[in-house]
C-alpha positions as semicolon CSV with decimal commas, in nm:
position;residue;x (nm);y (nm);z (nm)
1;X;-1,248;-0,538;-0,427
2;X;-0,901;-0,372;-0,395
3;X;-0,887;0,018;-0,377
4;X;-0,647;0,145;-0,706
5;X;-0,415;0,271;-0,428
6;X;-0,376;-0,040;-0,285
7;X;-0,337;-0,163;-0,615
8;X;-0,090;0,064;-0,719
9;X;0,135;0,037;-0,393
10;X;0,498;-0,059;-0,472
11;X;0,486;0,004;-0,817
12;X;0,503;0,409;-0,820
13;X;0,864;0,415;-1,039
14;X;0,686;0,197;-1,259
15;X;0,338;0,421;-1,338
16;X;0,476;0,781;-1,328
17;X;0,694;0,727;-1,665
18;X;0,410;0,576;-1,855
19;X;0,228;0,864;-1,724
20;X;0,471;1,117;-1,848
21;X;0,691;1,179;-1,564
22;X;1,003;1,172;-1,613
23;X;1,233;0,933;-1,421
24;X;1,456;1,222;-1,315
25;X;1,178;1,320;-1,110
26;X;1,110;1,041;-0,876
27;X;1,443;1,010;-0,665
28;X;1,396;1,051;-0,304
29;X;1,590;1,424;-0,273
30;X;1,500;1,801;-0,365
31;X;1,485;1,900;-0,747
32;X;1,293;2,076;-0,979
33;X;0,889;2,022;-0,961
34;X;0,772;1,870;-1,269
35;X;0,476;2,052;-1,275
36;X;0,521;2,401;-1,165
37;X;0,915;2,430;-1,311
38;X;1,049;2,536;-0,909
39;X;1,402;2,465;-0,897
40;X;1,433;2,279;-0,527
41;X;1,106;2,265;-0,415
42;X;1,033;1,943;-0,495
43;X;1,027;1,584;-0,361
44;X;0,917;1,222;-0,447
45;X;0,933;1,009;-0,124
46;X;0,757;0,725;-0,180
47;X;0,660;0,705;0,154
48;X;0,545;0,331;0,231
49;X;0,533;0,247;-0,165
50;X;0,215;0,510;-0,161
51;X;0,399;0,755;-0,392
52;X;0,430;1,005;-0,160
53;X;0,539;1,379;-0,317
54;X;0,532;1,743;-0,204
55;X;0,593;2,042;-0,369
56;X;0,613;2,379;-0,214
57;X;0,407;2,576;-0,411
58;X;0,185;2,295;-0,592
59;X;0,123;2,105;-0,229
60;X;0,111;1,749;-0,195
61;X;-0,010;1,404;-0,165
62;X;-0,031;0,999;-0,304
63;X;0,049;0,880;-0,605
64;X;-0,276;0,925;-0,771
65;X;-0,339;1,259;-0,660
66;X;-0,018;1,336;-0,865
67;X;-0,114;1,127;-1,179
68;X;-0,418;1,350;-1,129
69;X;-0,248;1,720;-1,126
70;X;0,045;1,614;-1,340
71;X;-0,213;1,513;-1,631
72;X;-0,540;1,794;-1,537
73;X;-0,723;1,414;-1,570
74;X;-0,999;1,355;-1,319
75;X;-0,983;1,094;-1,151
76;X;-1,150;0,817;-1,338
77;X;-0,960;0,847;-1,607
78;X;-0,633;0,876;-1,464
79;X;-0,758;0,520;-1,234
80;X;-0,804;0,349;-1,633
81;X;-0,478;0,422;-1,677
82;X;-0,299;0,352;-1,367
83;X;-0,520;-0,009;-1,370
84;X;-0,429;-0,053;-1,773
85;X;-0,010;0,037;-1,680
86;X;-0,025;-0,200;-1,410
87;X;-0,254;-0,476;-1,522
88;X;-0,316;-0,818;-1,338
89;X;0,035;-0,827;-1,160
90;X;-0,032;-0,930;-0,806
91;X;-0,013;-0,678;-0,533
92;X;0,339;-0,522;-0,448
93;X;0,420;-0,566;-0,074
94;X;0,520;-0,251;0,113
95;X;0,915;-0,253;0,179
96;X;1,001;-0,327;0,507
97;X;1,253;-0,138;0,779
98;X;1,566;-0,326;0,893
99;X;1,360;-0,526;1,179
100;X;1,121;-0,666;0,915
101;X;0,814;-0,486;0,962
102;X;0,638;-0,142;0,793
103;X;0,615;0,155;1,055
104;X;0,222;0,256;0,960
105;X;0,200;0,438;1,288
106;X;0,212;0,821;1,314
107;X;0,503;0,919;1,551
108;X;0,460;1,004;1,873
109;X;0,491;1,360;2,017
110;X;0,698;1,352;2,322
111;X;0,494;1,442;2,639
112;X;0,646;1,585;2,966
113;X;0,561;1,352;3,259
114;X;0,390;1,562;3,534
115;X;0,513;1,472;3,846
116;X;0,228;1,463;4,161
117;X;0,251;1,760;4,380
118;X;0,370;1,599;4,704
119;X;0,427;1,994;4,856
120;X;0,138;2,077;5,082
């Protein structure tokens, strides 16, 4: 069985209008939060079709964690919805870079090499 997020994945512009968000909301750049009124504290990113969005004051998180605090749903009901909005459409693939694959790895801090102490 496929978790909603999974479910869900891809299809983020989609579910947050039939949800109540307005359109105006989800562009990837700073803007007014639609839940606490802040002027530029807000962002949708989408990252990796997961529905990624922070807010400075309100926080942040995935798509469903924002149905969830956009509505004041829990969580079951706001998954009837999400699985009623989307429906039996088959799975949305993540987009992919320029090279053809998703980047689902964290990045890597960069680390000084030590050199050996060759002084004695």
């Amino acid at each position: 069985m496929m978790g909603l997020s999974t479910k869900a994945r891809g299809r983020w512009h989609q579910i947050m209008p039939e949800l109540g968000i307005d359109a105006r909301f989800l562009k990837k750049k700073n803007g007014p939060c639609p839940m606490c009124g802040g002027k530029d504290r807000w962002r949708f990113s989408d990252l990796g079709g997961n529905g990624t969005w922070w807010c400075n004051r309100c926080g942040g998180g995935g798509g469903v964690a924002l149905a969830m605090q956009f509505t004041g749903l829990p969580f079951k009901e706001v998954a009837r919805r999400i699985e009623h909005i989307i429906g039996d459409a088959p799975v949305a693939r993540p987009r992919t870079g320029a090279i053809g694959r998703v980047n689902t790895r964290r990045p890597q801090r960069a680390v000084a090499k030590r050199r050996p102490n060759t002084s004695l």
